[in-house]
ZAMARGU-4260 file (C-alpha; in steps of 0.2 Angstrom, whole numbers, plus 5000, padded with zeros to 4 digits):
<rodrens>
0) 5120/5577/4682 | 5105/5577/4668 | 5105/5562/4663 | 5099/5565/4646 | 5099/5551/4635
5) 5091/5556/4619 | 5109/5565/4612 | 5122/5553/4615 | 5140/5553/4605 | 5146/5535/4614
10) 5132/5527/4621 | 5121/5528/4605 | 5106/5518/4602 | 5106/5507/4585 | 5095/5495/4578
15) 5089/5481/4590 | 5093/5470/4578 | 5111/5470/4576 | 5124/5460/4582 | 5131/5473/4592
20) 5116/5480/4600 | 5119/5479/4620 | 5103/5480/4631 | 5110/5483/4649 | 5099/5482/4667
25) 5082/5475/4657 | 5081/5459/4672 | 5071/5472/4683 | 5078/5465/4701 | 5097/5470/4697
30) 5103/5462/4715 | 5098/5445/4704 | 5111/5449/4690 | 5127/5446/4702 | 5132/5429/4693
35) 5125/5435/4678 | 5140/5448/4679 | 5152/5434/4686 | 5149/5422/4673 | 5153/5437/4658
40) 5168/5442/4667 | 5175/5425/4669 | 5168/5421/4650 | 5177/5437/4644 | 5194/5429/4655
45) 5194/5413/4648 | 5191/5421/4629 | 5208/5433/4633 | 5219/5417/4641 | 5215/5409/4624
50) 5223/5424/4614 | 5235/5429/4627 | 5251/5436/4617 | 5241/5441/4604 | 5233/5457/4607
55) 5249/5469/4601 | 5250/5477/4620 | 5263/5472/4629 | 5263/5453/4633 | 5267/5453/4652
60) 5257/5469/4653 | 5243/5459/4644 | 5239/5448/4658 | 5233/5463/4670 | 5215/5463/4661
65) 5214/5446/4661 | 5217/5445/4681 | 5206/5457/4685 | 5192/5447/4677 | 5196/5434/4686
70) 5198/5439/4702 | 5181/5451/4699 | 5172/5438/4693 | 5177/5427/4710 | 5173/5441/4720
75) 5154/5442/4711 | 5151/5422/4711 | 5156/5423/4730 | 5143/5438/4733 | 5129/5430/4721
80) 5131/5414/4730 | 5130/5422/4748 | 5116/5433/4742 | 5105/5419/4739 | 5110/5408/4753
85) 5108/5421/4765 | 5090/5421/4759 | 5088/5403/4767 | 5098/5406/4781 | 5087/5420/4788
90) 5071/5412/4782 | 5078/5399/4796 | 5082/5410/4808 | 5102/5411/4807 | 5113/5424/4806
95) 5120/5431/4790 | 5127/5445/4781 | 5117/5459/4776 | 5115/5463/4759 | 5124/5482/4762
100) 5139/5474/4767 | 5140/5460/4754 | 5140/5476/4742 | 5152/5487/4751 | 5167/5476/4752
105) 5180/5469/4742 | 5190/5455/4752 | 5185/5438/4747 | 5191/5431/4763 | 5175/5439/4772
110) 5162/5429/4762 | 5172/5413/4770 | 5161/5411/4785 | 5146/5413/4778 | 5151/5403/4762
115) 5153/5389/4776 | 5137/5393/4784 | 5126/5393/4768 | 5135/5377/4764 | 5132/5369/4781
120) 5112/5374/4782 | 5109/5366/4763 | 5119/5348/4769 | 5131/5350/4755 | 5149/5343/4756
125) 5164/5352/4752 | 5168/5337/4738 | 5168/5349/4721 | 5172/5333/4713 | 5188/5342/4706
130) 5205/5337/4709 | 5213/5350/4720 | 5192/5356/4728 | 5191/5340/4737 | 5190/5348/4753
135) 5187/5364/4764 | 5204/5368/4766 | 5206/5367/4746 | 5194/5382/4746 | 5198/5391/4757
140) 5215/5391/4752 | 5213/5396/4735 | 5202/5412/4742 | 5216/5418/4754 | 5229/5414/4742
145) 5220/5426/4729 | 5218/5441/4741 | 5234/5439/4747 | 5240/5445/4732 | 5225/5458/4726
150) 5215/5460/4744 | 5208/5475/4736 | 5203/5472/4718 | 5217/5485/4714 | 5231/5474/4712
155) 5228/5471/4694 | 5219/5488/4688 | 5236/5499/4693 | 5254/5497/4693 | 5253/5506/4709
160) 5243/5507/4726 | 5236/5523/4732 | 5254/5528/4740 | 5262/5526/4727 | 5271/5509/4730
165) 5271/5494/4718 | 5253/5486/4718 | 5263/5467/4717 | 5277/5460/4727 | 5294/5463/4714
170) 5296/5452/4699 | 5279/5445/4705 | 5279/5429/4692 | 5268/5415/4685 | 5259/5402/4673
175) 5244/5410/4667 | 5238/5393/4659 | 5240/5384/4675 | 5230/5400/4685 | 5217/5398/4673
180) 5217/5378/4675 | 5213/5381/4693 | 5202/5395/4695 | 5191/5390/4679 | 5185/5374/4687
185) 5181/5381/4703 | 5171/5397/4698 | 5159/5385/4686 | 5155/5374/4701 | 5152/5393/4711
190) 5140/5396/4696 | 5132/5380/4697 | 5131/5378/4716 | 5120/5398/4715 | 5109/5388/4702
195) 5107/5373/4717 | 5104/5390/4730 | 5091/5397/4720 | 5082/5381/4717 | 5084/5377/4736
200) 5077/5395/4740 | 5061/5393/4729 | 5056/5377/4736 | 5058/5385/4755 | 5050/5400/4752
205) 5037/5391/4746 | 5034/5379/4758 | 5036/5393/4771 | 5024/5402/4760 | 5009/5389/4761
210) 5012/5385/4782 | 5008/5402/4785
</rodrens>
């Protein structure tokens, strides 16, 4: 495909000086933009819970976008976060999951080993200092919980699977406010915890840098 940019009818360029001028893959290490992604999905979530029943589609129908931004922001925050904490488990000698992996799949519940590993290495806790992410098992249970229901990140994107069967289990019901309660707290600790990663990763890098 040519991938001629100069005559385009709805990608086209505008002034930079807009308000709605978009500047896409400008950071120069794109494998560094995964929580950037994560935080506008889940941004983008919390802005549509806010106007759920509003939008004039239909309003059960109306939650679908909003789940799939959530669950695809969970599933970049876990990526972003075992991206840059398998940088420091290798730098260590561990074993961890390579990057072609981390990009190929879509179930959240793979990420859990080496989410715990990460957090292990670092000496964190499992303490998010949330009510209900006090412990391991509070994670981990919120993870399988949500794949359970979309293992794929197609649950919410289709009515259907690829067979042709009903993507969610019949009269699949619930409190979109109280999801959002639950899953907002969590992916902002993800966010900041890749922060803590990243800062934990300079310092060791460094410091392995100057022994050499």
């Amino acid at each position: 495909m040519n991938k001629n940019f100069s005559d385009r009818s709805l990608f086209r360029r505008s002034s930079a000086h807009g308000n709605d001028f978009v500047l896409l893959n400008w950071h120069g290490e794109p494998i560094k933009e995964f929580s950037l992604y994560a935080e506008a999905y889940h941004c983008a979530a919390k802005k549509l819970v806010a106007e759920y029943g509003t939008t004039g589609a239909i309003r059960d129908i109306e939650s679908t976008p909003i789940l799939f931004l959530y669950r695809h922001s969970f599933e970049l925050y876990l990526k972003a976060f075992v991206l840059v904490g398998s940088k420091i488990l290798a730098l260590h000698g561990k074993l961890t999951m390579s990057p072609k992996k981390i990009f190929e799949t879509h179930k959240l519940t793979e990420f859990l080993p080496h989410f715990e590993a990460i957090i292990s290495e670092v000496g964190w806790t499992w303490d998010m200092g949330e009510d209900g992410l006090r412990q391991k098992s509070d994670f981990v249970g919120l993870v399988r919980e949500f794949e359970e229901i979309d293992p794929g990140s197609f649950s919410f994107r289709y009515p259907t699977n690829k067979k042709g069967d009903a993507a969610l289990p019949d009269r699949f019901s619930f409190n979109l406010s109280l999801f959002a309660q639950r899953i907002d707290p969590l992916l902002e600790i993800i966010d900041g915890a890749i922060m803590g990663l990243e800062e934990l990763w300079n310092s060791a890098a460094e410091a392995a840098y100057q022994e050499r």
